[in-house]
LOPARO-941301 format. One record per residue (C-alpha): residue number from 1; residue in one letter; chain; x, y, z. Coordinates in steps of 0.1 Angstrom, whole numbers, plus 2048, in hexadecimal, padded with zeros to 3 digits. Example, Ala and Ser with C-alpha at 12.3 -4.5 7.8 and 13.67 -1.06 7.14 Angstrom:
BEGIN
atom seq->1 | type->A | mol->A | c1->87B | c2->7D3 | c3->84E
atom seq->2 | type->S | mol->A | c1->889 | c2->7F5 | c3->847
END
This chain:
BEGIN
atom seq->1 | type->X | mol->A | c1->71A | c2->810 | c3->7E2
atom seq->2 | type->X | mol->A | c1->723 | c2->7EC | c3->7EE
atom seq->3 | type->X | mol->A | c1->73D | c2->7D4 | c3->7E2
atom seq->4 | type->X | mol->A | c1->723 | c2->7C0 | c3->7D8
atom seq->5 | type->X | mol->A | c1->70F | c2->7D0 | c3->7C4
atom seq->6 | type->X | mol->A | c1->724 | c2->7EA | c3->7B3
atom seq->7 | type->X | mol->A | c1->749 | c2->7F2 | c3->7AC
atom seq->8 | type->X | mol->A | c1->758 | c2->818 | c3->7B6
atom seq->9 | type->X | mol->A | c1->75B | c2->830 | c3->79F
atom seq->10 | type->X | mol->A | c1->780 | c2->837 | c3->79D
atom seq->11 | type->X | mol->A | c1->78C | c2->85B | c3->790
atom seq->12 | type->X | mol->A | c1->7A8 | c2->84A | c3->777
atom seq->13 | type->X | mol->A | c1->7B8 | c2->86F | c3->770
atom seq->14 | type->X | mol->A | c1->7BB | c2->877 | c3->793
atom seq->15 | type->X | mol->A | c1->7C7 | c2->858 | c3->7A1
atom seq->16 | type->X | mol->A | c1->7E2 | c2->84F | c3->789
atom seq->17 | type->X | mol->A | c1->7EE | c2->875 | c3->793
atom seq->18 | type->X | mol->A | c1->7FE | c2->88D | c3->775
atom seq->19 | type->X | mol->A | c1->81D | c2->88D | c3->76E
atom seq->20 | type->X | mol->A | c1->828 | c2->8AF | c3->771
atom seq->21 | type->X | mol->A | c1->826 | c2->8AA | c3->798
atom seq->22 | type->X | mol->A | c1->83F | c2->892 | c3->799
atom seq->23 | type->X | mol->A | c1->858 | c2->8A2 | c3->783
atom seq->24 | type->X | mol->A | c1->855 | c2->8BF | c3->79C
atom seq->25 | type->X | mol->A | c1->85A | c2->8A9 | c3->7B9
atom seq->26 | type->X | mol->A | c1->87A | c2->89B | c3->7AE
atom seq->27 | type->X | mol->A | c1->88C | c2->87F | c3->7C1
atom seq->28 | type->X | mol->A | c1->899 | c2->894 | c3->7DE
atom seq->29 | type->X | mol->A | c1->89C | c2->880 | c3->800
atom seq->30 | type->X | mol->A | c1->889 | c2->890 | c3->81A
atom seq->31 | type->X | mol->A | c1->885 | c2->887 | c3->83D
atom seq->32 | type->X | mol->A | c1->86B | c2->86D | c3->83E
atom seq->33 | type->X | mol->A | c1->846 | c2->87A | c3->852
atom seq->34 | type->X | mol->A | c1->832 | c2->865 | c3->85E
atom seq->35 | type->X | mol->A | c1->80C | c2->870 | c3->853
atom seq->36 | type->X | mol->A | c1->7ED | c2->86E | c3->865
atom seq->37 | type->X | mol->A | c1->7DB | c2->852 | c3->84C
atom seq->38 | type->X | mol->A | c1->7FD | c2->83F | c3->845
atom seq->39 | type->X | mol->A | c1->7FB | c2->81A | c3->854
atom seq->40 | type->X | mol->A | c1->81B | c2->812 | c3->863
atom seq->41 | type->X | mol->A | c1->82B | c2->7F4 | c3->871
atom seq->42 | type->X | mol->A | c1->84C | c2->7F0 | c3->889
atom seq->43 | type->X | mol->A | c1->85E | c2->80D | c3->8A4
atom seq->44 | type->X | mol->A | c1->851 | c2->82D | c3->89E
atom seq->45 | type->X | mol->A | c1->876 | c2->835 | c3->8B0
atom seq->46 | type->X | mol->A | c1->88A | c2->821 | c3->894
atom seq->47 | type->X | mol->A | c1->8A6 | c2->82F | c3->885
atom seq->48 | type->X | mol->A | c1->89C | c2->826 | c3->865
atom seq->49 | type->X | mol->A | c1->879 | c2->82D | c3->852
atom seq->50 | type->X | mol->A | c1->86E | c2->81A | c3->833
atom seq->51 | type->X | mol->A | c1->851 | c2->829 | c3->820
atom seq->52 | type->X | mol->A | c1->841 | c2->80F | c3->801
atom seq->53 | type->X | mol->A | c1->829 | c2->81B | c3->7E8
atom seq->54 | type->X | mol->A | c1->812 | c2->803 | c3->7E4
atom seq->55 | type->X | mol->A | c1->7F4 | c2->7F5 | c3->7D0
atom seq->56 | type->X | mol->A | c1->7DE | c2->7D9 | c3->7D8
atom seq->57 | type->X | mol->A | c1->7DA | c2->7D0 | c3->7B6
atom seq->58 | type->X | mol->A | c1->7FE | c2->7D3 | c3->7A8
atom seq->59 | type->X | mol->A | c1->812 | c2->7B2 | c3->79E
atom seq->60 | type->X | mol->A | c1->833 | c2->7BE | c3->7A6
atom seq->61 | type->X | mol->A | c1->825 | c2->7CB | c3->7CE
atom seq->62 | type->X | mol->A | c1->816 | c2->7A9 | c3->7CF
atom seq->63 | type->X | mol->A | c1->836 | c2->798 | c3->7C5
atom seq->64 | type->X | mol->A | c1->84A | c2->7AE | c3->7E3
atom seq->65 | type->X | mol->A | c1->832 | c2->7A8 | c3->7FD
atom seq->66 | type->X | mol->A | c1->831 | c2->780 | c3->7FA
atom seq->67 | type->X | mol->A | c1->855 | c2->775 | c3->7F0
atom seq->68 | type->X | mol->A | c1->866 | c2->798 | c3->800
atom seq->69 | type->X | mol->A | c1->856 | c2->7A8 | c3->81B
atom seq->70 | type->X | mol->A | c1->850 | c2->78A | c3->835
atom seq->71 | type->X | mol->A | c1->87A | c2->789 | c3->834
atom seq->72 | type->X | mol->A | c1->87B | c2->7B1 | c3->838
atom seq->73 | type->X | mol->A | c1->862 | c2->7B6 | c3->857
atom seq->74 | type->X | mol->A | c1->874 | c2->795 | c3->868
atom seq->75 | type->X | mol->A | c1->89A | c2->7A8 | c3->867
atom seq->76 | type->X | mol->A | c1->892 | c2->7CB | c3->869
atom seq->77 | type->X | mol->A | c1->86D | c2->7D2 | c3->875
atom seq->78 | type->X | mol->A | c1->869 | c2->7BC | c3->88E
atom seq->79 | type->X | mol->A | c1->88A | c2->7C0 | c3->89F
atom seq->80 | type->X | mol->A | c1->87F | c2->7E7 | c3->8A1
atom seq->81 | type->X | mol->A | c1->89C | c2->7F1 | c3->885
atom seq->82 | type->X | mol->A | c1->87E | c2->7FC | c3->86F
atom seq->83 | type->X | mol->A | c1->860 | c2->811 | c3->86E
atom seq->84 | type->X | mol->A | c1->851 | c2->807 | c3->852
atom seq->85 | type->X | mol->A | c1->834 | c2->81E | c3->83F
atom seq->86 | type->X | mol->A | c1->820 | c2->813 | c3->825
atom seq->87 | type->X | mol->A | c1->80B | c2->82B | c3->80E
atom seq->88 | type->X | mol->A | c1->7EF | c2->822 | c3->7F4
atom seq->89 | type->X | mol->A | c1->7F2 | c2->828 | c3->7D1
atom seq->90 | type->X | mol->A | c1->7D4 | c2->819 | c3->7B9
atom seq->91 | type->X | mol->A | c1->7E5 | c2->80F | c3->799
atom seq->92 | type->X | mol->A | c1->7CB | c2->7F8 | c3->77C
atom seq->93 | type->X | mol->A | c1->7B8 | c2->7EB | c3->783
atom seq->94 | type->X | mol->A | c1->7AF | c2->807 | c3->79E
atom seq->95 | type->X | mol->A | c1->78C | c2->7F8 | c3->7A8
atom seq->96 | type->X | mol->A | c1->7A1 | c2->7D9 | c3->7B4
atom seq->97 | type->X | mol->A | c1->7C0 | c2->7EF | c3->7C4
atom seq->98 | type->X | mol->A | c1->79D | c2->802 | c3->7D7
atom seq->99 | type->X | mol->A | c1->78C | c2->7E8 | c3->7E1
atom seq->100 | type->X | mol->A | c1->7A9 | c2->7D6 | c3->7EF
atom seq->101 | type->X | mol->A | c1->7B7 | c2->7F4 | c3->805
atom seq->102 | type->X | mol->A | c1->795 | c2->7FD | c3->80F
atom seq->103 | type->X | mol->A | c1->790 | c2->7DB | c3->81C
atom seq->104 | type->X | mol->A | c1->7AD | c2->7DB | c3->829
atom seq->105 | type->X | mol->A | c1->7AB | c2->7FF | c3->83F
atom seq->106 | type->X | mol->A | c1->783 | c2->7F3 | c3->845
atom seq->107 | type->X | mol->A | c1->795 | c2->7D3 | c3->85E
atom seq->108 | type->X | mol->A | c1->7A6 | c2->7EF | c3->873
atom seq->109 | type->X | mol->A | c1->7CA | c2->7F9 | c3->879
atom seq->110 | type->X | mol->A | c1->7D4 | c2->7DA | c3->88D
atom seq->111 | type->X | mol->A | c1->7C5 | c2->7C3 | c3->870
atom seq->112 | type->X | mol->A | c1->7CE | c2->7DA | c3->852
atom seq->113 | type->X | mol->A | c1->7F0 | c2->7CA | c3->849
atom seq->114 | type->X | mol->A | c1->7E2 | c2->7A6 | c3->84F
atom seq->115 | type->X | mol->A | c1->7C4 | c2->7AD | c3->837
atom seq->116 | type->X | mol->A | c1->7DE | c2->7BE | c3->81F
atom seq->117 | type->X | mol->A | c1->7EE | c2->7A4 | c3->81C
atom seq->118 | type->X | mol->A | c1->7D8 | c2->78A | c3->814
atom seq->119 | type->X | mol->A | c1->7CC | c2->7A3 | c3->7F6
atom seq->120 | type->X | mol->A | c1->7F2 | c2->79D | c3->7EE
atom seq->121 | type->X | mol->A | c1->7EE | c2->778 | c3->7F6
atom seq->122 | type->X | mol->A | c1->7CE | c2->770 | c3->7E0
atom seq->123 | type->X | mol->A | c1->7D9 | c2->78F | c3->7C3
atom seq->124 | type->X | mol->A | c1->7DB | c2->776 | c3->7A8
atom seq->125 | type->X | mol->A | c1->7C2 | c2->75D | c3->7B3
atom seq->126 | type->X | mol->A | c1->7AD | c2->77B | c3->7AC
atom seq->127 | type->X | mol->A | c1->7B5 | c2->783 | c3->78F
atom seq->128 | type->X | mol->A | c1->7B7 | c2->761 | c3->782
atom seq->129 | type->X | mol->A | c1->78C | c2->75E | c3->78C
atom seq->130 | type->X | mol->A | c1->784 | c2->780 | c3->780
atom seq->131 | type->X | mol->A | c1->773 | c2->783 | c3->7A7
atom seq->132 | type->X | mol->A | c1->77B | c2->7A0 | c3->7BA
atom seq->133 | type->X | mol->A | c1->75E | c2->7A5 | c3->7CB
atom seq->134 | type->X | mol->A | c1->75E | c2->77C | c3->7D8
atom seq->135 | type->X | mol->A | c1->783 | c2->77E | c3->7E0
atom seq->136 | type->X | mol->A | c1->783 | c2->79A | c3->7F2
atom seq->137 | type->X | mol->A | c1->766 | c2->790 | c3->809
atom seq->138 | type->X | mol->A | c1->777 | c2->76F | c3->811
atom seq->139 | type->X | mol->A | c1->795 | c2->786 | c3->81C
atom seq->140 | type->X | mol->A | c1->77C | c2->79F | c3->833
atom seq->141 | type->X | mol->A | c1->76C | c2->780 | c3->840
atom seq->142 | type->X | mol->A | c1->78B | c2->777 | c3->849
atom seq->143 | type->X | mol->A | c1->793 | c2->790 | c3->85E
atom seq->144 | type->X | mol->A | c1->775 | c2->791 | c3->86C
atom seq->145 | type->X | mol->A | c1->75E | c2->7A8 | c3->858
atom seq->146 | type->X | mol->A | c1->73C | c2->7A1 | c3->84E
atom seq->147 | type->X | mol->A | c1->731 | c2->7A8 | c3->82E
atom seq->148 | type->X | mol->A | c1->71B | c2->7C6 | c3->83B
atom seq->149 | type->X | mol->A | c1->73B | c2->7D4 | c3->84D
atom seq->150 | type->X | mol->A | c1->74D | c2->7D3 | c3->82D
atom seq->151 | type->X | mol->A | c1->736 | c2->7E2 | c3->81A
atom seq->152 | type->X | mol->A | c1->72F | c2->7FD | c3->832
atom seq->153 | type->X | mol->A | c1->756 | c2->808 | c3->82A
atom seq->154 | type->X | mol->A | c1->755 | c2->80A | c3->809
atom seq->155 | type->X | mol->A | c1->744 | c2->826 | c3->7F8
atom seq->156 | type->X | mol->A | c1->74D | c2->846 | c3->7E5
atom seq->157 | type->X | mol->A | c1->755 | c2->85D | c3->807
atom seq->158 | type->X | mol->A | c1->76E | c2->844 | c3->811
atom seq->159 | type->X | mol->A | c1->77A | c2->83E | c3->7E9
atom seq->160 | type->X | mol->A | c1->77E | c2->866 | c3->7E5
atom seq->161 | type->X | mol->A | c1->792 | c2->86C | c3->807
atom seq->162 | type->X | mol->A | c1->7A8 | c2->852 | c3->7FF
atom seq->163 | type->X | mol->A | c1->7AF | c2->861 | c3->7DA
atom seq->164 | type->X | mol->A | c1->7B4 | c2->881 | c3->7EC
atom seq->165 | type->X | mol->A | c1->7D1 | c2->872 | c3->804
atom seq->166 | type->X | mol->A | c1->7E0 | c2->85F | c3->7E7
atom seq->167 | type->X | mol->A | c1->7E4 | c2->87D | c3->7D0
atom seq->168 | type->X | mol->A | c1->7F6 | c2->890 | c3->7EB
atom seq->169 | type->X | mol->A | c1->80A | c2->878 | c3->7F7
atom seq->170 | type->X | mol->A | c1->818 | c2->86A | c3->7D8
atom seq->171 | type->X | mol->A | c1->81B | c2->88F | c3->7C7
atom seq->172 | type->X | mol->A | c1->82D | c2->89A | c3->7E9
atom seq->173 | type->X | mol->A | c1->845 | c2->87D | c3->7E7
atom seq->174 | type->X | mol->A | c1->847 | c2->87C | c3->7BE
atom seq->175 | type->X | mol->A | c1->83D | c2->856 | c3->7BC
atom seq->176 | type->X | mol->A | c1->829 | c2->84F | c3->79A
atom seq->177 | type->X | mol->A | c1->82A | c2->824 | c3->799
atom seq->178 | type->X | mol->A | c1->82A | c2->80A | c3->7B2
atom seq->179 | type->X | mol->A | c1->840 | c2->7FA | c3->7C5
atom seq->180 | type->X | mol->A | c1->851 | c2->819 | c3->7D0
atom seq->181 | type->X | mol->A | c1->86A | c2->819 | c3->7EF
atom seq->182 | type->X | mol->A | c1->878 | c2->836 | c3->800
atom seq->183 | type->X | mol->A | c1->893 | c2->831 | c3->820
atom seq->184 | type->X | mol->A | c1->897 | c2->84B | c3->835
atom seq->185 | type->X | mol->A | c1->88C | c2->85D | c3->81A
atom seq->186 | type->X | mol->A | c1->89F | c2->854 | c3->7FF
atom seq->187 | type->X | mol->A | c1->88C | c2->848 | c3->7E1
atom seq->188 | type->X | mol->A | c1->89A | c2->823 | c3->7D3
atom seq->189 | type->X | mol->A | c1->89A | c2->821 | c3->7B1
atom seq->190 | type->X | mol->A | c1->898 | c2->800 | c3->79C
atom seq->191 | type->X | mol->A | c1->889 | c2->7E0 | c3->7A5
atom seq->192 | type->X | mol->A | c1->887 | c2->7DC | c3->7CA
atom seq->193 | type->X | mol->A | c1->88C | c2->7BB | c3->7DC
atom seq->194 | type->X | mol->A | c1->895 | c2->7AE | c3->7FE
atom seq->195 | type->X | mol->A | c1->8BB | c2->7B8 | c3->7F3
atom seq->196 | type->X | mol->A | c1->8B6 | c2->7D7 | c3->7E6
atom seq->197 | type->X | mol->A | c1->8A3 | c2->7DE | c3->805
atom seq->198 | type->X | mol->A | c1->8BC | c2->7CF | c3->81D
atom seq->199 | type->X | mol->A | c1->8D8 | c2->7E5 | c3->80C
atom seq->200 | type->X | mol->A | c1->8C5 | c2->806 | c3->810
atom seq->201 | type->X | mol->A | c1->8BB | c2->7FE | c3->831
atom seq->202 | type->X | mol->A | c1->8DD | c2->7F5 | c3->83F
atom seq->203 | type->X | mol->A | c1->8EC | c2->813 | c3->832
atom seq->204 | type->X | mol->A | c1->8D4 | c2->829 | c3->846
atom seq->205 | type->X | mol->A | c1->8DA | c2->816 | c3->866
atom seq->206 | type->X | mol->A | c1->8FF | c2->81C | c3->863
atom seq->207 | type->X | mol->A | c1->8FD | c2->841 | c3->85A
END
């Protein structure tokens, strides 16, 4: 199964979760863990941990990462005031929100963010041409993944382990849409920008 030739086979039932888990869940804080498969940026010592639910192919993500997020990792990330987690979700269309993190995870941890966010970057581009598959190679090749090398990552073992972590990890921490923010555990409700953020954050540094 290549990203050439053919698209995944997405599980639509499974991945957009049910919705008895989350009511069970609730929207108790809980202290935030850091999970084996998470891909994290900033102090792992930080006072503060932000966790974003994510999906490559979701407007609203795309929206936060370009106008929001270069603003947010510049005061609190990269000063170490911020351990910042972020955790797949794939939201419709889910072949693009799979393709997009798999290429993503398939550049490696150190590139993973960069390639993210140049999915992010190039999100309506995409849609505007109707090409995944071309945009999405441009973005590998990028990074410095051959076609072969991208194709090699994507395929059903890799699709089904990642629906696997996405269904417990949202069911654990009750998330259901994208973007979803937690600080320090707390889950933000509402529309989330570089303010709402801010706030959140600078309330957990002082407490």
């Amino acid at each position: 199964m290549t990203l050439s030739r053919q698209s995944l086979r997405i599980d639509r039932r499974s991945v957009l979760l049910a919705g008895s888990a989350f009511a069970l869940a609730g929207e108790a804080a809980a202290a935030p863990v850091v999970r084996a498969d998470d891909m994290v940026l900033g102090n792992p010592r930080a006072k503060v941990t932000v966790v974003e639910y994510a999906s490559a192919s979701c407007p609203h993500c795309a929206h936060f990462a370009n106008e929001d997020f270069p603003q947010f990792k510049k005061a609190y990330i990269d000063t170490g005031k911020v351990r910042f987690v972020l955790r797949e979700l794939l939201t419709p269309p889910q072949n693009f929100a799979a393709l997009g993190f798999l290429t993503a995870r398939c550049a490696g941890r150190d590139k993973y963010f960069d390639v993210l966010a140049a999915v992010f970057r190039d999100q309506a581009e995409i849609y505007r041409t109707n090409d995944l598959r071309g945009g999405l190679l441009k973005i590998a090749q990028g990074a410095g993944l051959t076609e072969e090398k991208l194709n090699a990552c994507i395929n059903q073992d890799a699709l089904t382990a990642m629906q696997t972590r996405i269904n417990a990890d949202a069911a654990a921490d009750g998330v259901d849409q994208s973007p979803t923010f937690f600080v320090n555990g707390v889950k933000l409700g509402g529309n989330v920008d570089f303010a709402a953020l801010k706030a959140a954050v600078d309330k957990a540094l002082k407490g």
